[in-house]
N, C-alpha and C positions, 0 to 999 in steps of 0.2 A: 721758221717752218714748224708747224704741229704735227701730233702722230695721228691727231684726229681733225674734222673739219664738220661742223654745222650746216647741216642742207633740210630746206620745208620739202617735204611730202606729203602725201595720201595718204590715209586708211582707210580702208573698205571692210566696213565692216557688214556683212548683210546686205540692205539698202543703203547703210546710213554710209556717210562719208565724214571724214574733219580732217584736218590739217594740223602738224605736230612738228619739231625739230628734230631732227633724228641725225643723231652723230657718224661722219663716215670715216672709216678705216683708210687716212693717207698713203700715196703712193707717188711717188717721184723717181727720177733717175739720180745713180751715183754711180758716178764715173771712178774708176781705181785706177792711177798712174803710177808705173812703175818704172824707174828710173828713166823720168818725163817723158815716157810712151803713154799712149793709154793702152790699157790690157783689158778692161772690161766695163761693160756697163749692166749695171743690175738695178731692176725695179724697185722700190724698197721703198718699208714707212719710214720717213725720217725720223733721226734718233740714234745714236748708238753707231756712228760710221765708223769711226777709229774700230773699235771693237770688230766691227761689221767685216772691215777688209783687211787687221791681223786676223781673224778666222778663216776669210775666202783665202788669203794667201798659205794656209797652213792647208786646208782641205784642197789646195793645188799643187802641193808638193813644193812651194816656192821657199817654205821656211819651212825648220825643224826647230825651231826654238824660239824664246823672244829676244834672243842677244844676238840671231841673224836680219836683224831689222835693226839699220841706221839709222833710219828716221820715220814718224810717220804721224802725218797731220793733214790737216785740210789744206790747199793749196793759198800761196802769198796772198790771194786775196779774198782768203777768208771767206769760201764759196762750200759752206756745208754741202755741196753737192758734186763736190771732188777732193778726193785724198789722195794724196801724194807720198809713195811708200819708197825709199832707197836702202837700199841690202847693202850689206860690207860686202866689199870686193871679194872675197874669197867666195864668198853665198855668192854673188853674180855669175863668177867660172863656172861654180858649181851647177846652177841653174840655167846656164845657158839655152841650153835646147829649149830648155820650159819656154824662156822671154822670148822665142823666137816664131813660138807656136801660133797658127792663124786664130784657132779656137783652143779656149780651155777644157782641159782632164774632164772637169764636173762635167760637163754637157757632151753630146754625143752630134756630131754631121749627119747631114745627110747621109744615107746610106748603108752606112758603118752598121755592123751586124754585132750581136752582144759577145761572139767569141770574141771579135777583136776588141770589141768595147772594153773586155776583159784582163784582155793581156795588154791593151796599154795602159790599163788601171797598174797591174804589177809593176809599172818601174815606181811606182812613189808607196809603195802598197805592201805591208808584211804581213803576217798572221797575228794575232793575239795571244798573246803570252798571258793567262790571268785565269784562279781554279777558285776567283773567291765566289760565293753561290747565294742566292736572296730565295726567299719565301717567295712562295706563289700568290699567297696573300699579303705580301708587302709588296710586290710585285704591281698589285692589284692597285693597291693601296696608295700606291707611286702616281699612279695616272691619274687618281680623285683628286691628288694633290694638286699638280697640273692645273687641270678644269677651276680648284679654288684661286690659283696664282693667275690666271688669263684677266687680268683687268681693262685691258684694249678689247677682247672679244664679250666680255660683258657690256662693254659700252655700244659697238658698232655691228656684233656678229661678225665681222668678216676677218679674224686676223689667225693666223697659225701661232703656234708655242711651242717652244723646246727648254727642257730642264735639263740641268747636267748635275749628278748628285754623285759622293762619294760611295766606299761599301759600307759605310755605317746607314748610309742615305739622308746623307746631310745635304741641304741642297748649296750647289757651288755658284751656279748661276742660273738663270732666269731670260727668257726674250720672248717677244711678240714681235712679228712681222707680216705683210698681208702677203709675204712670200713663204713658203717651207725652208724651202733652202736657208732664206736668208738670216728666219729665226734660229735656224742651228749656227750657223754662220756666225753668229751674235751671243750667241750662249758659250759657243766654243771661244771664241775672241775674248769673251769677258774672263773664261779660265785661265787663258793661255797667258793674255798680259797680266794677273794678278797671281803665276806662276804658282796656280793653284790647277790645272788639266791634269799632272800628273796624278792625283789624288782619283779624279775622276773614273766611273768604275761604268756607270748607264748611265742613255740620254732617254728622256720621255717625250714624244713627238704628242703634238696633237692633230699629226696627216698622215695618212698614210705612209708606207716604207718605203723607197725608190730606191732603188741603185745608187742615187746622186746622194742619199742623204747617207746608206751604207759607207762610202764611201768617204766621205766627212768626219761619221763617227769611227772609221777606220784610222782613219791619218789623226784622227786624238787621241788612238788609245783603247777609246769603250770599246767593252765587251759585251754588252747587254745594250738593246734597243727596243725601249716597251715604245706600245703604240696603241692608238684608238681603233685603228684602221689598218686594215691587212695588207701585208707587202706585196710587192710584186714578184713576180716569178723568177727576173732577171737579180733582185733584190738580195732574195734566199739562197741563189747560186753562187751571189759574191759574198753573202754572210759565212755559207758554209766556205770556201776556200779563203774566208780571213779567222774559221778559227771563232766567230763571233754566233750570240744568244740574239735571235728573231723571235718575238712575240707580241700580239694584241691580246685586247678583251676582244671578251665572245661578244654576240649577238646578245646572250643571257649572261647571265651570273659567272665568271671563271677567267680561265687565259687560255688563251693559243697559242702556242708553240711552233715555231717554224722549222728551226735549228738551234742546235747548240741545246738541246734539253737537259745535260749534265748540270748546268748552273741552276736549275732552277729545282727547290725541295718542296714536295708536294705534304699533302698532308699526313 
């Protein structure tokens, strides 16, 4: 499987018309089995699954560490398109309820209203402990970085990007995915198994802010969430009760601030 795939199109230009190859942004299903259940299936560019579902299992409150994970590979027959994850028995007790759940934490039911949305985020969910504080214009600076690293969205246009970078703003890891989610998903996984997350201080989105990715960057740790794209409203209400820095660039020149403005030092 590729993260990309070759398809002939149109261009219209004016009158005129021709035909050109133009690279598109892979998407397939991967299934996450855990303790030979399935628990989830998520769209995703192929590439990066191990990574992919130790990050979905840490931003679902299923691990706290990488030495709560027994084992974790693609299934016996070598089907990149399911991974197969077993926890030590004590992480099982532990997580009980979790494995027993219809739907996962990340996503929300039918229904379900963002109070409750909220306080069932609190059982996997604490505040942020962390008073270390970045420039506005490195801040800035962070996202341009971003936009240079997207090599899938230079090819195809269609793929999201998350960065994970220490407080020196080193960067720790790196992903593209034509999902948001999944590209944090994958950034956070690359940290987590190369037991380099704790280091991690911001993640730089290249999608908007959701709740679902708050939430992710919650259960890593960050305290700081830059972004291209302005959060949502439900977003900035679980930023402020984890304690955590909401910001985009403007329209123009600068940053927006959501919450958490104490981290950030202006000029």
């Amino acid at each position: 499987m590729h993260s990309t795939q070759s398809h002939n199109a149109l261009r219209y230009v004016r009158d005129a018309c021709r035909s050109y190859q133009q690279e598109l942004i892979g998407e397939e299903p991967l299934l996450i089995r855990i303790e030979d259940k399935p628990y989830s299936v998520v769209m995703r560019t192929p590439g990066e699954e191990i990574f992919h579902a130790a990050g979905f299992c840490l931003s679902e409150g299923l691990v706290d560490r990488p030495d709560d994970l027994a084992t974790v590979g693609y299934c016996h027959q070598m089907d990149s398109n399911v991974v197969d994850i077993r926890l030590h028995p004590e992480r099982v007790k532990k997580v009980f309820s979790l494995l027993q759940r219809r739907g996962f934490i990340s996503q929300t039911s039918c229904g379900i209203c963002g109070k409750e949305l909220l306080e069932d985020l609190s059982q996997i969910l604490s505040p942020i402990i962390d008073e270390n504080r970045i420039h506005v214009r490195e801040a800035i600076a962070s996202v341009d970085q971003l936009v240079q690293g997207q090599n899938l969205y230079k090819m195809t246009r269609g793929s999201h990007a998350a960065m994970l970078m220490d407080s020196q703003l080193k960067v720790l890891s790196l992903a593209e995915d034509v999902g948001r989610h999944n590209a944090l998903d994958k950034a956070i996984g690359k940290a987590f198994m190369s037991q380099q997350l704790e280091n991690a201080q911001l993640a730089v989105l290249s999608s908007r802010i959701s709740y679902e990715l708050v939430q992710k960057a919650g259960r890593a740790g960050l305290s700081i969430l830059l972004s291209m794209s302005r959060p949502t409203a439900l977003a900035v209400e679980l930023g402020e009760k984890l304690n955590m820095s909401l910001a985009c660039t403007g329209d123009k020149a600068g940053l927006l601030v959501f919450c958490g403005n104490e981290r950030f030092i202006g000029e």
